[in-house]
TIKOLVEX-835255 format. One record per residue: x, y, z of N, C-alpha, C, O in turn; residue number from 1; residue in three letters. Coordinates in steps of 0.2 Angstrom, whole numbers, plus 5000, padded with zeros to 4 digits. Each point is the difference from the previous one (the first is absolute). Layout:
<recs>
+------+------+------+------+------+------+------+------+------+------+------+------+-----+------+
|  n.x |  n.y |  n.z | ca.x | ca.y | ca.z |  c.x |  c.y |  c.z |  o.x |  o.y |  o.z |  nr | rest |
+------+------+------+------+------+------+------+------+------+------+------+------+-----+------+
|    X |    Y |    Z |    X |    Y |    Z |    X |    Y |    Z |    X |    Y |    Z | NUM |  ALA |
...
+------+------+------+------+------+------+------+------+------+------+------+------+-----+------+
</recs>
This chain:
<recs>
+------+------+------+------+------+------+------+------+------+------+------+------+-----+------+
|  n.x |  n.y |  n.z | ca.x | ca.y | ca.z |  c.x |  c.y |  c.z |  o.x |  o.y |  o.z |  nr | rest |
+------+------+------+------+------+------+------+------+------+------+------+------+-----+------+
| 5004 | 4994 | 5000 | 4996 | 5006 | 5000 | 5004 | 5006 | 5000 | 5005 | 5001 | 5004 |   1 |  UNK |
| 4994 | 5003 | 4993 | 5005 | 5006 | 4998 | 4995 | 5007 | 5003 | 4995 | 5000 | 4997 |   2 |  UNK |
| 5006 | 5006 | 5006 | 4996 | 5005 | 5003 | 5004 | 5008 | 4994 | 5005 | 5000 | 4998 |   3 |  UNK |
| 4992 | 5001 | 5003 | 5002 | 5006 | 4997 | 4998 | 5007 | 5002 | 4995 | 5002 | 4996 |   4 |  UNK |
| 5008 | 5001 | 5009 | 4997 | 5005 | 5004 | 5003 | 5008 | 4996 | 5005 | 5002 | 4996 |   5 |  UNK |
| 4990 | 5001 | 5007 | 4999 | 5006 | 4995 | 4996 | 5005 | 5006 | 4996 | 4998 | 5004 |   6 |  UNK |
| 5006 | 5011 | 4993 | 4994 | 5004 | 5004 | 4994 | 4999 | 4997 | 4998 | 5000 | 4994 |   7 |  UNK |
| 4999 | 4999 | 5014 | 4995 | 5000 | 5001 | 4994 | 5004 | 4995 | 5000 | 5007 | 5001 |   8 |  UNK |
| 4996 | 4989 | 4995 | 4995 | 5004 | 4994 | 4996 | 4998 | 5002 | 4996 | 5002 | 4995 |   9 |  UNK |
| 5000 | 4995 | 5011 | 4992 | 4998 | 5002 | 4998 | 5008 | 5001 | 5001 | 5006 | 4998 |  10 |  UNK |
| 4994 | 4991 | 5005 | 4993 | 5005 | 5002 | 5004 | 5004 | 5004 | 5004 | 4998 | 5004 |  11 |  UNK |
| 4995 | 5012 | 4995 | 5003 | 5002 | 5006 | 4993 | 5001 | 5005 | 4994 | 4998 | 5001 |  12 |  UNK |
| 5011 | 5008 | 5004 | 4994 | 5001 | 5006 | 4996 | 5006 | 4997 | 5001 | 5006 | 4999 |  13 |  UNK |
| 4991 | 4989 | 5002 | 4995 | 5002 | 4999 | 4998 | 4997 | 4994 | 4995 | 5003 | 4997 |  14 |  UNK |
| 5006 | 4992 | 5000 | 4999 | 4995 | 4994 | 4998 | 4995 | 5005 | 5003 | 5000 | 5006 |  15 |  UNK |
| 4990 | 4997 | 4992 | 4996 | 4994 | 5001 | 5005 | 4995 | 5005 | 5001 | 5000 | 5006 |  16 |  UNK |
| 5002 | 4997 | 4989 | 5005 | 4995 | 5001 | 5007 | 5002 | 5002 | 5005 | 4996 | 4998 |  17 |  UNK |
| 4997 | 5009 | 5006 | 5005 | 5001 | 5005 | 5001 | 4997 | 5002 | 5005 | 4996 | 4999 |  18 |  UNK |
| 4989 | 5004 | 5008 | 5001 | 4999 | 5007 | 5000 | 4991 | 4998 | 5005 | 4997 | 5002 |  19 |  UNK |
| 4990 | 5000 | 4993 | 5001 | 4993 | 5000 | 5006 | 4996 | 4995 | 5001 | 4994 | 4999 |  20 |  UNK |
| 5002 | 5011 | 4998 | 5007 | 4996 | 5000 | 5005 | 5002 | 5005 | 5004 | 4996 | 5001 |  21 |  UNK |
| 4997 | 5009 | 5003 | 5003 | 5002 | 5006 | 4998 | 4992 | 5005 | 5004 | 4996 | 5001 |  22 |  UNK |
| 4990 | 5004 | 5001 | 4999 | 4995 | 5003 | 5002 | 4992 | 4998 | 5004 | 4997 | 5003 |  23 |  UNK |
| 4993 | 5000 | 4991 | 5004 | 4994 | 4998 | 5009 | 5000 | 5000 | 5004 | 4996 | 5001 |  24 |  UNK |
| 4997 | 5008 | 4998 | 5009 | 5001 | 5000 | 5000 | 4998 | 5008 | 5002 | 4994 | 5001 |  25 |  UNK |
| 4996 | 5012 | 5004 | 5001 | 4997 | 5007 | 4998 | 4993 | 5002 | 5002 | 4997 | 5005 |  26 |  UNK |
| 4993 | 5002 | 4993 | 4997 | 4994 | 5003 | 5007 | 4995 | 4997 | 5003 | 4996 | 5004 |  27 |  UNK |
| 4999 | 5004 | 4990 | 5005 | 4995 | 4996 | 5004 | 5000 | 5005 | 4999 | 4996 | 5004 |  28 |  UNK |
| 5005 | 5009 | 4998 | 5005 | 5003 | 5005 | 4998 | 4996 | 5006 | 5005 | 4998 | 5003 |  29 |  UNK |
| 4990 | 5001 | 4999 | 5000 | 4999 | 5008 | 4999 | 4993 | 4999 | 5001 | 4997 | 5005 |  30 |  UNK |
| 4997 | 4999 | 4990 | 5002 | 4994 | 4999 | 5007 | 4998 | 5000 | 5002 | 4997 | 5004 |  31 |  UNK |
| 5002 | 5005 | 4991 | 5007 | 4999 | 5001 | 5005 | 5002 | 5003 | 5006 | 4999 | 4999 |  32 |  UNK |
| 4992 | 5006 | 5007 | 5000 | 5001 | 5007 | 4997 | 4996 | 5007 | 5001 | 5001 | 5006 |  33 |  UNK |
| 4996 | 4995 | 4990 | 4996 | 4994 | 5008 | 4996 | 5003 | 5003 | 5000 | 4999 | 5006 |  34 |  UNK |
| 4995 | 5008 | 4991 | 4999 | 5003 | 5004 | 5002 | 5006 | 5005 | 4996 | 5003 | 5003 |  35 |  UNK |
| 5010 | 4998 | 4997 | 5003 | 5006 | 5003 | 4999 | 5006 | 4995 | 5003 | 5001 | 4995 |  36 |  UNK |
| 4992 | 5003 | 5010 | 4996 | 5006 | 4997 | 5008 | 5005 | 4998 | 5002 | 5002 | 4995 |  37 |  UNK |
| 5001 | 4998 | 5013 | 5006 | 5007 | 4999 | 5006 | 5000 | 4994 | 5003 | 5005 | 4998 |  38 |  UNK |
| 4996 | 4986 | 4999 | 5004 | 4998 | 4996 | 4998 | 5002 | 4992 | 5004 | 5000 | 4995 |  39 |  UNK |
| 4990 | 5000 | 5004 | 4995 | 5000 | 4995 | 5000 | 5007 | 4999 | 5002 | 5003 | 4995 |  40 |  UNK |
| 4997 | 5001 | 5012 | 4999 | 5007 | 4995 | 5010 | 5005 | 5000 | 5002 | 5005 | 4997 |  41 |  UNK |
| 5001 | 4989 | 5007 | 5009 | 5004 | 4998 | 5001 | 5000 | 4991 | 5003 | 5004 | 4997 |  42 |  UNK |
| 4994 | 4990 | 5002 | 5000 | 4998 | 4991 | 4995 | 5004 | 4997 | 5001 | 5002 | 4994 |  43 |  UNK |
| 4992 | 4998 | 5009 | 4996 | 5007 | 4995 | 5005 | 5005 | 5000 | 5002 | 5001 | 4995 |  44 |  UNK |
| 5001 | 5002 | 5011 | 5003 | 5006 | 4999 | 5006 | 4999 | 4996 | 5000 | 5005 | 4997 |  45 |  UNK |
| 5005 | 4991 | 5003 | 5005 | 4999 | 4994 | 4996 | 5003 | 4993 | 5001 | 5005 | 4997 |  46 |  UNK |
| 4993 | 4987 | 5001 | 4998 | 4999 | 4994 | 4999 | 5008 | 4998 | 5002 | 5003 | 4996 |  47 |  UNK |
| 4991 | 5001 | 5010 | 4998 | 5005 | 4997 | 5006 | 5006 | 5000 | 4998 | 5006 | 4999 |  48 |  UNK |
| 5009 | 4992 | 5002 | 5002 | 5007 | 4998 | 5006 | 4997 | 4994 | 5003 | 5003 | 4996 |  49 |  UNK |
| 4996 | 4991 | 5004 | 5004 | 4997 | 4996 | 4996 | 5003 | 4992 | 5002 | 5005 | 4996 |  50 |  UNK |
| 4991 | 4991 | 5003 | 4998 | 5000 | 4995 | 4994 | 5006 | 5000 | 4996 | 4999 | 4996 |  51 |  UNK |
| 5003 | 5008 | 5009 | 4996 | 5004 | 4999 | 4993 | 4999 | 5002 | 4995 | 5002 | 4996 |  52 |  UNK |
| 5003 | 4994 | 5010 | 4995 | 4999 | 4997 | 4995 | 5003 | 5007 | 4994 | 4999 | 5001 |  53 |  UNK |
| 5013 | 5005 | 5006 | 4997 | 5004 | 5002 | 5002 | 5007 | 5002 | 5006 | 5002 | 4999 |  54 |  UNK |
| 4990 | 5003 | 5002 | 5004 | 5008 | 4996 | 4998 | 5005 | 5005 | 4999 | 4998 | 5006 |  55 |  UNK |
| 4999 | 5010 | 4993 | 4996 | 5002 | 5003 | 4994 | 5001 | 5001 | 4998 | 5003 | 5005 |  56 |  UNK |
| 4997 | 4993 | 4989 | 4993 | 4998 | 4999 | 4997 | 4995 | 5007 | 4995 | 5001 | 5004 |  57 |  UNK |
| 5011 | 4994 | 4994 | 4998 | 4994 | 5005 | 5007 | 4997 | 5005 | 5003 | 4996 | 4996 |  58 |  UNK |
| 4999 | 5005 | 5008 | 5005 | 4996 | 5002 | 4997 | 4995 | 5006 | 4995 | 4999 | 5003 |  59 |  UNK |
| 5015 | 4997 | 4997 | 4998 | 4995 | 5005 | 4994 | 4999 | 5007 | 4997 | 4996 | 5003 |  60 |  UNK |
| 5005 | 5013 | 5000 | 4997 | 5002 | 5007 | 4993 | 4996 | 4998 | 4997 | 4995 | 5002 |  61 |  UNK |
| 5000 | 5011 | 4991 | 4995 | 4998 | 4997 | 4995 | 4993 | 5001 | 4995 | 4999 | 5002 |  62 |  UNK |
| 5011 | 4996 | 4995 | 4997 | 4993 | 4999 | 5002 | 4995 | 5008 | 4998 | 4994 | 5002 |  63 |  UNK |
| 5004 | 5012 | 5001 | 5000 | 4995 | 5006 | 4994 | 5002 | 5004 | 4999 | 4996 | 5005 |  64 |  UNK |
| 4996 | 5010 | 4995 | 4995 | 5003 | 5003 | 4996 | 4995 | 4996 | 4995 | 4997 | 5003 |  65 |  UNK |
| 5005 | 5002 | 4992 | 4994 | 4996 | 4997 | 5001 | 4993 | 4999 | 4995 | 4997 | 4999 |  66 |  UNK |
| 5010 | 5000 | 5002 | 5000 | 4992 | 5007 | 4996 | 5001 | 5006 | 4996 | 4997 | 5002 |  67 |  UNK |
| 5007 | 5008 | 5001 | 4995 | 5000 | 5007 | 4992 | 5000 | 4998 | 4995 | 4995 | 5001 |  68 |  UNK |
| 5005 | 5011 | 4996 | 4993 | 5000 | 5000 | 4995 | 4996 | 4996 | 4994 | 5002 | 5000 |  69 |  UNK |
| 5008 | 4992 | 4996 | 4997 | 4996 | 4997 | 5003 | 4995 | 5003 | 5001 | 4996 | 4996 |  70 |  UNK |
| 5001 | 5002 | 5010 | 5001 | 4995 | 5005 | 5005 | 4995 | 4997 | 4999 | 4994 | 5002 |  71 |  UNK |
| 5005 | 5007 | 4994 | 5005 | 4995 | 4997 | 5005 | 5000 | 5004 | 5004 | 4995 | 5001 |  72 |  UNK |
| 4997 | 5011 | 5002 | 5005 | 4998 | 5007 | 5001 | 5009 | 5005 | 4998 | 5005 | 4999 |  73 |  UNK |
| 5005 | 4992 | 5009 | 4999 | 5003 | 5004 | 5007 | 5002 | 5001 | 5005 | 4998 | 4999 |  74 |  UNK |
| 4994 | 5008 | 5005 | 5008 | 5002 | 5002 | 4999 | 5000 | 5006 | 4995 | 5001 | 5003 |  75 |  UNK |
| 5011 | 4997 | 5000 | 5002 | 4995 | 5007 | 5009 | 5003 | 5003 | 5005 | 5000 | 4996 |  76 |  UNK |
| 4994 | 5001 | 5010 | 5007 | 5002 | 5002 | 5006 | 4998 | 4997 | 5005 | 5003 | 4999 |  77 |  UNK |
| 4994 | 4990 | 5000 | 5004 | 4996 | 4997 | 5001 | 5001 | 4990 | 5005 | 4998 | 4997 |  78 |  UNK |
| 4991 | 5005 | 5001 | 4999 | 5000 | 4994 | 4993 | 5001 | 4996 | 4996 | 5004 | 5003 |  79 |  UNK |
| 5003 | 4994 | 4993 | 4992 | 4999 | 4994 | 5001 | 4992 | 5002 | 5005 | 4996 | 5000 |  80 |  UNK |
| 4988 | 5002 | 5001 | 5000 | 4994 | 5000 | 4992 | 4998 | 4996 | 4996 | 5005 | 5000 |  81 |  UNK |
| 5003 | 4988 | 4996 | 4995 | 4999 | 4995 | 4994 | 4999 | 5007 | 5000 | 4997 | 5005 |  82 |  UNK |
| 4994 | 5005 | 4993 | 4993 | 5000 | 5004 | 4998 | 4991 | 4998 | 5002 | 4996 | 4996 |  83 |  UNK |
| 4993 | 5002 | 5009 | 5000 | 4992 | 4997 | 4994 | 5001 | 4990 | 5000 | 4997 | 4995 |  84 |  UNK |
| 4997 | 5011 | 5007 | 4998 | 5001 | 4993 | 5004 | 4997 | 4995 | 4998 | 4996 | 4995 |  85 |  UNK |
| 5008 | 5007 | 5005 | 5004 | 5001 | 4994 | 5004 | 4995 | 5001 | 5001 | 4998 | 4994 |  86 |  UNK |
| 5003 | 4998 | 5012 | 5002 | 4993 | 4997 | 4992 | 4995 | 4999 | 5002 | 4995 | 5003 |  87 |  UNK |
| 4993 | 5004 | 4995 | 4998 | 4993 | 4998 | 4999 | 5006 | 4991 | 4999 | 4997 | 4995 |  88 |  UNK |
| 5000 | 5010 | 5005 | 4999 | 5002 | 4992 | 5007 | 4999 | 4997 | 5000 | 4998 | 4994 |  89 |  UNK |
| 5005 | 5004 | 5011 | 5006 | 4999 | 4995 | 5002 | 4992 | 4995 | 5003 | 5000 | 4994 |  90 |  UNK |
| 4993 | 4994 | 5010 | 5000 | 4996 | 4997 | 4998 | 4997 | 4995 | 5001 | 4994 | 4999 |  91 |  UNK |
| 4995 | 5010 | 4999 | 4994 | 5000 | 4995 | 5002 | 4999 | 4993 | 5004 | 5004 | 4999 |  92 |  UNK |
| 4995 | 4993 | 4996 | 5002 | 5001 | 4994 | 4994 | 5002 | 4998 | 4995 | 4997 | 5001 |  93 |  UNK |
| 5005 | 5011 | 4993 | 4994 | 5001 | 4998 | 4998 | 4995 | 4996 | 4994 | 5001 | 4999 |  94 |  UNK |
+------+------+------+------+------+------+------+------+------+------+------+------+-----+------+
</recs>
């Protein structure tokens, strides 16, 4: 299997299909992470500065307020940790 990474050309912020490819990237991420939310979003935040895909419109702070707030994960002394919502969603295949 060969990847071929490139800046980022999806949906920006305020396009339909943002937040829900923002979100399937993270969900992939926290699979290949075991679940380590803090670990998931260290790699959104590389990817999105790597390939652009968070800016002044939309940033990470951003997409960490809207995990909280759609219950996909909670912030805890120790970290972000996944709510039991979003690990049994995370394993979901659509």
């Amino acid at each position: 299997m060969r990847f071929d990474y490139q800046k980022w050309k999806g949906p920006r912020p305020g396009d339909e299909g943002f937040i829900k490819q923002l979100m399937e990237i993270y969900r992939n991420l926290l699979l290949q992470t075991g679940g380590d939310v803090d670990e998931a979003l260290r790699w959104m935040e590389h990817f999105g500065r790597e390939y652009g895909f968070f800016g002044e419109n939309f940033s990470l702070e951003d997409f960490k307020k809207l995990l909280e707030e759609s219950g996909e994960a909670r912030r805890t002394p120790e970290g972000y940790q996944l709510t039991p919502r979003a690990s049994a969603a995370s394993v979901r295949i659509p």
